[in-house]
C-alpha positions as YAML, in Angstrom:
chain: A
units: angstrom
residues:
- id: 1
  name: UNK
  ca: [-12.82, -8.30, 14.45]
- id: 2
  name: UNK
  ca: [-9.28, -8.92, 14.11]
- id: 3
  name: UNK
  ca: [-6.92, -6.44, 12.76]
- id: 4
  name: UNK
  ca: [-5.33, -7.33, 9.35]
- id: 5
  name: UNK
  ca: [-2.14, -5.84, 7.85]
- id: 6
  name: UNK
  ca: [-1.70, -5.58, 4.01]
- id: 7
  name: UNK
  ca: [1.24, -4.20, 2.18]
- id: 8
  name: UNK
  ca: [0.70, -2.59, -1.42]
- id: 9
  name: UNK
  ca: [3.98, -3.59, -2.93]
- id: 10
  name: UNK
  ca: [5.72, -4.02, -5.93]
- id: 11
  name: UNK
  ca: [9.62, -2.69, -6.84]
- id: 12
  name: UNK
  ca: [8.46, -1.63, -10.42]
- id: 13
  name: UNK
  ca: [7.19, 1.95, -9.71]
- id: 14
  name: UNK
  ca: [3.90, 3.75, -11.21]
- id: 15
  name: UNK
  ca: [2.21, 0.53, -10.84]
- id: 16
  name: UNK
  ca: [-0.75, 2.47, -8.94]
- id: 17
  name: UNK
  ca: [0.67, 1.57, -5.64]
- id: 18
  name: UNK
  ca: [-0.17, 4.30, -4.06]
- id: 19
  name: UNK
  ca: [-3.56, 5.00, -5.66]
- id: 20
  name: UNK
  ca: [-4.23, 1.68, -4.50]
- id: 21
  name: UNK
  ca: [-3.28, 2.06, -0.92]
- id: 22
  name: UNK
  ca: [-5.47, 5.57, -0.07]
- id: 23
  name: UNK
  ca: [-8.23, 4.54, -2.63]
- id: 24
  name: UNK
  ca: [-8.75, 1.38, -0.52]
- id: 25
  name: UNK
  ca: [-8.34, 2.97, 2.49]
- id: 26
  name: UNK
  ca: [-10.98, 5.44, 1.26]
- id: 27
  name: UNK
  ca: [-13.26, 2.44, 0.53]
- id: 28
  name: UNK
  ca: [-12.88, 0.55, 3.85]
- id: 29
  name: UNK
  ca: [-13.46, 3.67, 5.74]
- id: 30
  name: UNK
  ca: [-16.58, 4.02, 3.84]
- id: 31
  name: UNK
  ca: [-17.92, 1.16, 4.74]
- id: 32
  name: UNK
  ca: [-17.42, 1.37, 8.38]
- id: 33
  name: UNK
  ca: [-14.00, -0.24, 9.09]
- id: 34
  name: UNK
  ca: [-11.38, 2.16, 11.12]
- id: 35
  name: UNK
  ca: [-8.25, 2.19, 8.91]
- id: 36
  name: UNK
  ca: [-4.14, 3.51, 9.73]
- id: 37
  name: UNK
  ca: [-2.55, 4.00, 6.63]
- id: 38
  name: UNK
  ca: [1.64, 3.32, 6.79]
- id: 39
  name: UNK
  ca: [3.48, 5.09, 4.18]
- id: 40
  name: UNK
  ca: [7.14, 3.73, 4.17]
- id: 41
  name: UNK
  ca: [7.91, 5.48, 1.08]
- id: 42
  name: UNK
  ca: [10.16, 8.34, 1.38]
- id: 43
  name: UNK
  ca: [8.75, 9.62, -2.24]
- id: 44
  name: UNK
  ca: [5.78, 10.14, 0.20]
- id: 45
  name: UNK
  ca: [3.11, 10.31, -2.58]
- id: 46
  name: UNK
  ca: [0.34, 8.69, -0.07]
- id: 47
  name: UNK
  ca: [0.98, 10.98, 2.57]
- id: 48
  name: UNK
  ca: [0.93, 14.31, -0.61]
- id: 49
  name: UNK
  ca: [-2.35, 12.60, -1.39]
- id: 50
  name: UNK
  ca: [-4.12, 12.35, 2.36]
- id: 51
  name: UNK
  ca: [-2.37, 15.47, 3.67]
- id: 52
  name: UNK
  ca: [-3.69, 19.06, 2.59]
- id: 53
  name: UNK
  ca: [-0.05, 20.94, 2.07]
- id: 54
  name: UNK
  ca: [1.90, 18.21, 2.41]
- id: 55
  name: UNK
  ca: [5.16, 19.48, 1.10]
- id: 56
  name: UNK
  ca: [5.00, 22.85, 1.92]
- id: 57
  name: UNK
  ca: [4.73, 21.39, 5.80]
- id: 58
  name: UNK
  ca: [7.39, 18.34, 5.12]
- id: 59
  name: UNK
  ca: [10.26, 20.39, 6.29]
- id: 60
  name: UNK
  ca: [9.75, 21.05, 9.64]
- id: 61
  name: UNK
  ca: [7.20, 17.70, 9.97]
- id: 62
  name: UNK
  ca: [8.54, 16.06, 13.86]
- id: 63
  name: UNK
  ca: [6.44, 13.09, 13.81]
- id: 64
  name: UNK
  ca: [6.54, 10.75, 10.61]
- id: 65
  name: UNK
  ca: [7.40, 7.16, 10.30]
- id: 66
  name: UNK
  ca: [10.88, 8.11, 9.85]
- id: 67
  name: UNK
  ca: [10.78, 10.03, 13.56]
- id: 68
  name: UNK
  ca: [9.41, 7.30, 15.29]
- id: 69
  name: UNK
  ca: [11.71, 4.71, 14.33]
- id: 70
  name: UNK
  ca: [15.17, 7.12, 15.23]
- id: 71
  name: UNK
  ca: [13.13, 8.55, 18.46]
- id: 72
  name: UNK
  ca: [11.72, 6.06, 21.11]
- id: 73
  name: UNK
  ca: [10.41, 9.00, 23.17]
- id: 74
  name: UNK
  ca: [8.06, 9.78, 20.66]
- id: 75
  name: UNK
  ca: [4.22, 8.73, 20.58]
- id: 76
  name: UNK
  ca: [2.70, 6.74, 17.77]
- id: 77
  name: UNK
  ca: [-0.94, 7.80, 18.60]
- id: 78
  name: UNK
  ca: [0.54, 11.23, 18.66]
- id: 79
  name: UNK
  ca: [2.15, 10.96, 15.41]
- id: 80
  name: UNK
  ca: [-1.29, 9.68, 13.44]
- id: 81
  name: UNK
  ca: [-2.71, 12.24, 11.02]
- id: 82
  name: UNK
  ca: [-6.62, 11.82, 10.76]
- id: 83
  name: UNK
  ca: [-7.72, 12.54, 7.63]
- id: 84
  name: UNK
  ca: [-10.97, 11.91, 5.26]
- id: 85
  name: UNK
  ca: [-9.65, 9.09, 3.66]
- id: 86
  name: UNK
  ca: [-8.21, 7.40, 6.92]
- id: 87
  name: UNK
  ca: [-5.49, 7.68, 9.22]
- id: 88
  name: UNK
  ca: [-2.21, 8.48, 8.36]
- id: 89
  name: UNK
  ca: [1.22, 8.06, 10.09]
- id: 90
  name: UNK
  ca: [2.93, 10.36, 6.70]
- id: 91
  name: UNK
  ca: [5.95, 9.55, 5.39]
- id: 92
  name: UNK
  ca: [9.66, 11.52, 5.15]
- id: 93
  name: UNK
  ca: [12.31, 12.45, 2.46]
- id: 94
  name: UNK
  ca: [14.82, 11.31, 5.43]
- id: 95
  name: UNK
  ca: [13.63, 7.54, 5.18]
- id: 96
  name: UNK
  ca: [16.28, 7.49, 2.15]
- id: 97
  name: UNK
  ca: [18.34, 7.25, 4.93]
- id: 98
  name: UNK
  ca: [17.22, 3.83, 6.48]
- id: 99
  name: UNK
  ca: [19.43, 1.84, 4.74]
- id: 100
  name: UNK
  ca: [22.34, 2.85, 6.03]
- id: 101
  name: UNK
  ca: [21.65, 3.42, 9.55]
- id: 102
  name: UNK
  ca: [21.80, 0.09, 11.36]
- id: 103
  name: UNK
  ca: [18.48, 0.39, 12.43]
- id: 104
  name: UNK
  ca: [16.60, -3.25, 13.06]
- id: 105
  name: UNK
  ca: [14.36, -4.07, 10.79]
- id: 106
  name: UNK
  ca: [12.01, -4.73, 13.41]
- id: 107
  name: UNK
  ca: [11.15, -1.38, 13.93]
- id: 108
  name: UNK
  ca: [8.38, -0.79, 11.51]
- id: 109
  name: UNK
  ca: [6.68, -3.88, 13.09]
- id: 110
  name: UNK
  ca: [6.87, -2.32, 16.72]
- id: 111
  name: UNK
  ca: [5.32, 0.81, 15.54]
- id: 112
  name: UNK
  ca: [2.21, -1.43, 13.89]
- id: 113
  name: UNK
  ca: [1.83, -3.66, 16.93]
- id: 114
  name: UNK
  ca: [0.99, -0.82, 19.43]
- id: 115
  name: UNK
  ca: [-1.90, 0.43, 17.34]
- id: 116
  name: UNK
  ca: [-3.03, -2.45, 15.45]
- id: 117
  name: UNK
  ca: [-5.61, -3.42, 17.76]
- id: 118
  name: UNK
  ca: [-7.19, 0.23, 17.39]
- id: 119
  name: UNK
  ca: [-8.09, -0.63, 14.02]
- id: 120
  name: UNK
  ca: [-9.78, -3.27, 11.29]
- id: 121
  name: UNK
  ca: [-7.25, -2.51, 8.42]
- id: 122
  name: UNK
  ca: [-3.49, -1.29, 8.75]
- id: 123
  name: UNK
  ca: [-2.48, -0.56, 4.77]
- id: 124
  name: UNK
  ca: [1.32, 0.21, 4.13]
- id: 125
  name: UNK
  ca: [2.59, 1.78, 0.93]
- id: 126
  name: UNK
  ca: [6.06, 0.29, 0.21]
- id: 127
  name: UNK
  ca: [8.73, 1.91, -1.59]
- id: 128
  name: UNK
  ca: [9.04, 0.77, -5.59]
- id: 129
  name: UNK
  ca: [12.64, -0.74, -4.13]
- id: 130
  name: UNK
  ca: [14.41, -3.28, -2.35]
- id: 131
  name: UNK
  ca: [16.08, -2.17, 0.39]
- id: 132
  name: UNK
  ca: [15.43, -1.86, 4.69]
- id: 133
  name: UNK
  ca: [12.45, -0.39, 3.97]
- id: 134
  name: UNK
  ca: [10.72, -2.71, 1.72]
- id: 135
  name: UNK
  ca: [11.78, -5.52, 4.47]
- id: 136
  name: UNK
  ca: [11.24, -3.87, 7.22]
- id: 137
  name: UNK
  ca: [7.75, -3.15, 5.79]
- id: 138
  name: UNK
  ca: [7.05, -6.80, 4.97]
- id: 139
  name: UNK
  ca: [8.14, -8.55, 8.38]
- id: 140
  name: UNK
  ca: [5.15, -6.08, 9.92]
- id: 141
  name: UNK
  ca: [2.55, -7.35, 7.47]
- id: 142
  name: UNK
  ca: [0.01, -10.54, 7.37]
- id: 143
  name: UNK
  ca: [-0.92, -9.99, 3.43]
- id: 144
  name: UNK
  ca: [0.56, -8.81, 0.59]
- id: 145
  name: UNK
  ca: [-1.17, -7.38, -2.76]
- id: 146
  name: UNK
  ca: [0.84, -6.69, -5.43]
- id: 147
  name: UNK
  ca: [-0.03, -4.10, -7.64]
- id: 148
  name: UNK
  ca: [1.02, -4.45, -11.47]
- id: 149
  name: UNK
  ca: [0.30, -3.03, -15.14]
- id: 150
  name: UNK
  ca: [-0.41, -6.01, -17.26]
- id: 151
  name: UNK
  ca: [2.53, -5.13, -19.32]
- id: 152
  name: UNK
  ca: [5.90, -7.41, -19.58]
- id: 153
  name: UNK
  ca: [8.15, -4.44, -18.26]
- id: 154
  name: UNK
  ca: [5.80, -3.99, -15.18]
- id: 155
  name: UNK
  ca: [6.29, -7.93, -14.48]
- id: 156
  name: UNK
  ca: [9.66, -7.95, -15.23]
- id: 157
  name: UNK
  ca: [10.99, -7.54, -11.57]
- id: 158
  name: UNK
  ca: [8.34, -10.16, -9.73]
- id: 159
  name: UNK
  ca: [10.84, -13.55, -9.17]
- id: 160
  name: UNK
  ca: [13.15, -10.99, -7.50]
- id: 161
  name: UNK
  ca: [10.37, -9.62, -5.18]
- id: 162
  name: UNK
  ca: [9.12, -12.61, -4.25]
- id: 163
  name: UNK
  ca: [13.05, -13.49, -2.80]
- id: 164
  name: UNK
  ca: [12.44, -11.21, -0.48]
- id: 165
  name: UNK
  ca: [9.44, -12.41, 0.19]
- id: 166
  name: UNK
  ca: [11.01, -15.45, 0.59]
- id: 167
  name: UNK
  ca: [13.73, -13.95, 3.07]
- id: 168
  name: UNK
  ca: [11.15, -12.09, 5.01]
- id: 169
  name: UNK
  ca: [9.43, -15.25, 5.81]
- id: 170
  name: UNK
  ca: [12.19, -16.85, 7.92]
- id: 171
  name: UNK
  ca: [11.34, -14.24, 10.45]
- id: 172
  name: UNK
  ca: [7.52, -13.74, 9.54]
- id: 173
  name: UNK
  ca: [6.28, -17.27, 8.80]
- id: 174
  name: UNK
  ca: [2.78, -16.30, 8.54]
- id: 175
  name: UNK
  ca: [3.43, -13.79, 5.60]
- id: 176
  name: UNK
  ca: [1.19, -14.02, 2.30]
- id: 177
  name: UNK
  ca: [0.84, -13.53, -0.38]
- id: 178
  name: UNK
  ca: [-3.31, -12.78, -1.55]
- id: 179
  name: UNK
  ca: [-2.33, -12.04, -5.01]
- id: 180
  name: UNK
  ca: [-1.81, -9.28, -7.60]
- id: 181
  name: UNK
  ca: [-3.99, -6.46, -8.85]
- id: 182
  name: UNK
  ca: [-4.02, -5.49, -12.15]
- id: 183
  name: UNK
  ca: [-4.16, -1.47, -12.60]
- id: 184
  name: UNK
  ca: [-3.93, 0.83, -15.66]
- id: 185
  name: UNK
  ca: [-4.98, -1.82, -18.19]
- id: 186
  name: UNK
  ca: [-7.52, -2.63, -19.94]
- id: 187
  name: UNK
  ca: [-8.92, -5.96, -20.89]
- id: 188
  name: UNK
  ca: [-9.73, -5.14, -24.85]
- id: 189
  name: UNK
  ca: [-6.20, -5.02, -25.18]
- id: 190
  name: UNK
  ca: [-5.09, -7.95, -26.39]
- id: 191
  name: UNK
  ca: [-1.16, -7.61, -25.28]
- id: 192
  name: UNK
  ca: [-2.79, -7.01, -21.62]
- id: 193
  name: UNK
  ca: [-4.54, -9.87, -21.42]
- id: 194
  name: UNK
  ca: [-1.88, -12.35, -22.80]
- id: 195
  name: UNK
  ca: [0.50, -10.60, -19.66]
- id: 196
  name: UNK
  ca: [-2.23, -11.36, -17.42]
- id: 197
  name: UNK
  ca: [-2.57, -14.97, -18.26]
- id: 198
  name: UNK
  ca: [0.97, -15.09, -17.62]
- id: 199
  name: UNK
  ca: [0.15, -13.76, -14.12]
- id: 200
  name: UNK
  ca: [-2.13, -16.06, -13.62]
- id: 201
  name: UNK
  ca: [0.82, -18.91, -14.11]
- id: 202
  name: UNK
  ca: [2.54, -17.12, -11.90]
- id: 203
  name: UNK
  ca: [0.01, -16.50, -9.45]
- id: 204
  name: UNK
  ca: [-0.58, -20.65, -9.46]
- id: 205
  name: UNK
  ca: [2.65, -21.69, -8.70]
- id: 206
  name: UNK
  ca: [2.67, -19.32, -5.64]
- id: 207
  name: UNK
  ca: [-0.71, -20.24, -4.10]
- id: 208
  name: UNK
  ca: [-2.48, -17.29, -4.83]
- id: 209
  name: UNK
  ca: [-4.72, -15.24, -7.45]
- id: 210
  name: UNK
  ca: [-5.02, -12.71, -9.66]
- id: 211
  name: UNK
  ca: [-7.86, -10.52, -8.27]
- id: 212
  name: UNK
  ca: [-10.46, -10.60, -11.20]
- id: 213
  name: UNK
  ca: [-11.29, -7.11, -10.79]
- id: 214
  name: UNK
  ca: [-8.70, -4.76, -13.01]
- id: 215
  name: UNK
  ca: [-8.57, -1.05, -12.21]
- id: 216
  name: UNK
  ca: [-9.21, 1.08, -14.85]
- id: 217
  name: UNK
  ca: [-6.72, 4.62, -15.96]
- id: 218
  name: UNK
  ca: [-9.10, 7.26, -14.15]
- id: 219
  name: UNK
  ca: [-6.06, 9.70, -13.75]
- id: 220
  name: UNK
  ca: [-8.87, 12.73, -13.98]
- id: 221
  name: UNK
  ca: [-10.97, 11.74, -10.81]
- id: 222
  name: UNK
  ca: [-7.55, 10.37, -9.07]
- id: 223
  name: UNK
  ca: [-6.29, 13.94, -9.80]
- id: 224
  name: UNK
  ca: [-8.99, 15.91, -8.52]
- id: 225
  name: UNK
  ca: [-9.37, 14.28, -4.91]
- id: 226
  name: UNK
  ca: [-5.24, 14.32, -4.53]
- id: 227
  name: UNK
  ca: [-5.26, 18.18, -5.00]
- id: 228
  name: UNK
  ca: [-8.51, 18.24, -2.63]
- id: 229
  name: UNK
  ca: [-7.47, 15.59, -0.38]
- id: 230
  name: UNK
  ca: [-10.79, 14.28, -0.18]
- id: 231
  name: UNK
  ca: [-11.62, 10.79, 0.36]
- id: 232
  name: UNK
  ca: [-12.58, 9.98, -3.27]
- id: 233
  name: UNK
  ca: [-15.26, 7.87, -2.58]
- id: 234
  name: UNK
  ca: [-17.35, 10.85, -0.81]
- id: 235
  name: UNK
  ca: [-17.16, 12.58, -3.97]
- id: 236
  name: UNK
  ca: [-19.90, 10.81, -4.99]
- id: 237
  name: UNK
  ca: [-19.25, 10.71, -8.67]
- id: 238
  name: UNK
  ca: [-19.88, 7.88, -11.00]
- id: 239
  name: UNK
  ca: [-17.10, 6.25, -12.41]
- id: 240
  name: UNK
  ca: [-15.80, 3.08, -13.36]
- id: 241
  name: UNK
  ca: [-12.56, 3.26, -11.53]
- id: 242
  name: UNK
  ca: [-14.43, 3.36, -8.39]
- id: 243
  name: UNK
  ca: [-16.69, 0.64, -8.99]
- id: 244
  name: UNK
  ca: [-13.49, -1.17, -10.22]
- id: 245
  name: UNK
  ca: [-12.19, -0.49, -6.12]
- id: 246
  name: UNK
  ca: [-15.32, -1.28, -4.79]
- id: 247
  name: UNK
  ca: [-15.11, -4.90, -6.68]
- id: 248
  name: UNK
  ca: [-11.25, -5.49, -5.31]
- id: 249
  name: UNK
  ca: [-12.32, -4.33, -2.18]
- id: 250
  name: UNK
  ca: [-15.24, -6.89, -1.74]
- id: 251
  name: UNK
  ca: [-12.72, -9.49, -2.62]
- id: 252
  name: UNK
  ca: [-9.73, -8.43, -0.56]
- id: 253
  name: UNK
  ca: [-12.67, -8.35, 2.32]
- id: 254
  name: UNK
  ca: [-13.42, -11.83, 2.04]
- id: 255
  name: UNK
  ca: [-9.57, -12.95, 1.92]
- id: 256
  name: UNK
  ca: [-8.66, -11.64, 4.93]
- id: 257
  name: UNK
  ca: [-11.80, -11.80, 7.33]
...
């Protein structure tokens, strides 16, 4: 089976990006499928969530993202975390400085290209920004999801996102766009589901969908496998967050493969 790429991204943060990201790579690797987690955002809050002491270690960390772009010398297998809920290459506070380095935005690409026929799923978490990293992000990806609150301030930023979607596609063509995932919402609300019809206008003048499955608030169970960094779904509880994940996951299965 082919390898297939999928940014989590979105420039409105607290969207559940980066729930999103580690609870589907949690999900994947559940099922069987080997899975690298990217995280491009220098807020790092996939990497605090996959890596036991995370900040404590950030410091004096020699092999992040940010590393292997600035060093050539330095290994991408040897700069993969393994961890319960996948594999890792962590993030860095000094990725705030892509943007004004002059680096190609290439790079991120180059990194996912050696490795990407190790694995089934390569997820990147994107920074809540546009910028380098965002872009840089985007030209190394097949599919995008775009998480989003059904509320009007979380949609508020999509037309510009999708210019540099837009922009990213002159130099990857085959970028696109599977559709948007509704988090933190709930469909009994009625101003929810009057912002998701509007996605769903939205989503039919791009080409693509709203994924029927939202993900419901479960900020307790979230909470609890971040400060254990434990793959959340070995935990084995019952909850309707996860079966919310298992649902997108099905879907986002049978879009790319």
């Amino acid at each position: 089976m082919s390898c297939s790429v999928i940014a989590f991204s979105n420039q409105k943060g607290g969207v559940g990006k980066s729930t999103s990201v580690v609870a589907t790579a949690g999900c994947l690797l559940s099922r069987g499928y080997s899975v690298l987690v990217i995280d491009t955002d220098p807020q790092a809050t996939a990497s605090s969530y996959m890596v036991p002491d995370f900040e404590q270690q950030e410091e004096g960390r020699e092999a992040s993202l940010y590393h292997l772009i600035m060093d050539e010398n330095l290994s991408v297998p040897d700069s993969i975390v393994h961890t319960t809920s996948g594999d890792l290459i962590t993030a860095s506070f000094l990725l705030y400085d892509m943007d004004r380095l002059g680096v190609g935005t290439s790079a991120i690409k180059e990194i996912v290209d050696e490795v990407r026929a190790q694995y089934d799923f390569v997820l990147i978490d994107t920074p809540p920004n546009l910028g380098w990293l965002q872009t840089a992000a985007l030209e190394a990806t097949d599919y995008i999801v775009i998480p989003t609150k059904a509320t009007a301030q979380s949609i508020r930023g999509i037309p510009t996102f999708f210019d540099t979607v837009y922009y990213v596609q002159n130099t990857n063509p085959e970028l696109r766009i599977l559709g948007f995932l509704i988090t933190m919402s709930s469909k009994r609300v009625r101003a929810c589901k009057a912002i998701a019809g509007e996605l769903e206008t939205i989503a039919q003048q791009m080409g693509c969908q709203v994924f029927p499955e939202w993900i419901r608030l479960a900020e307790g169970l979230f909470g609890e496998s971040e400060a254990m960094h434990t793959n959340v779904f070995q935990m084995h509880r019952k909850n309707n967050a996860l079966k919310d994940y298992e649902a997108f996951v099905d879907a986002l299965v049978k879009a790319v493969k």
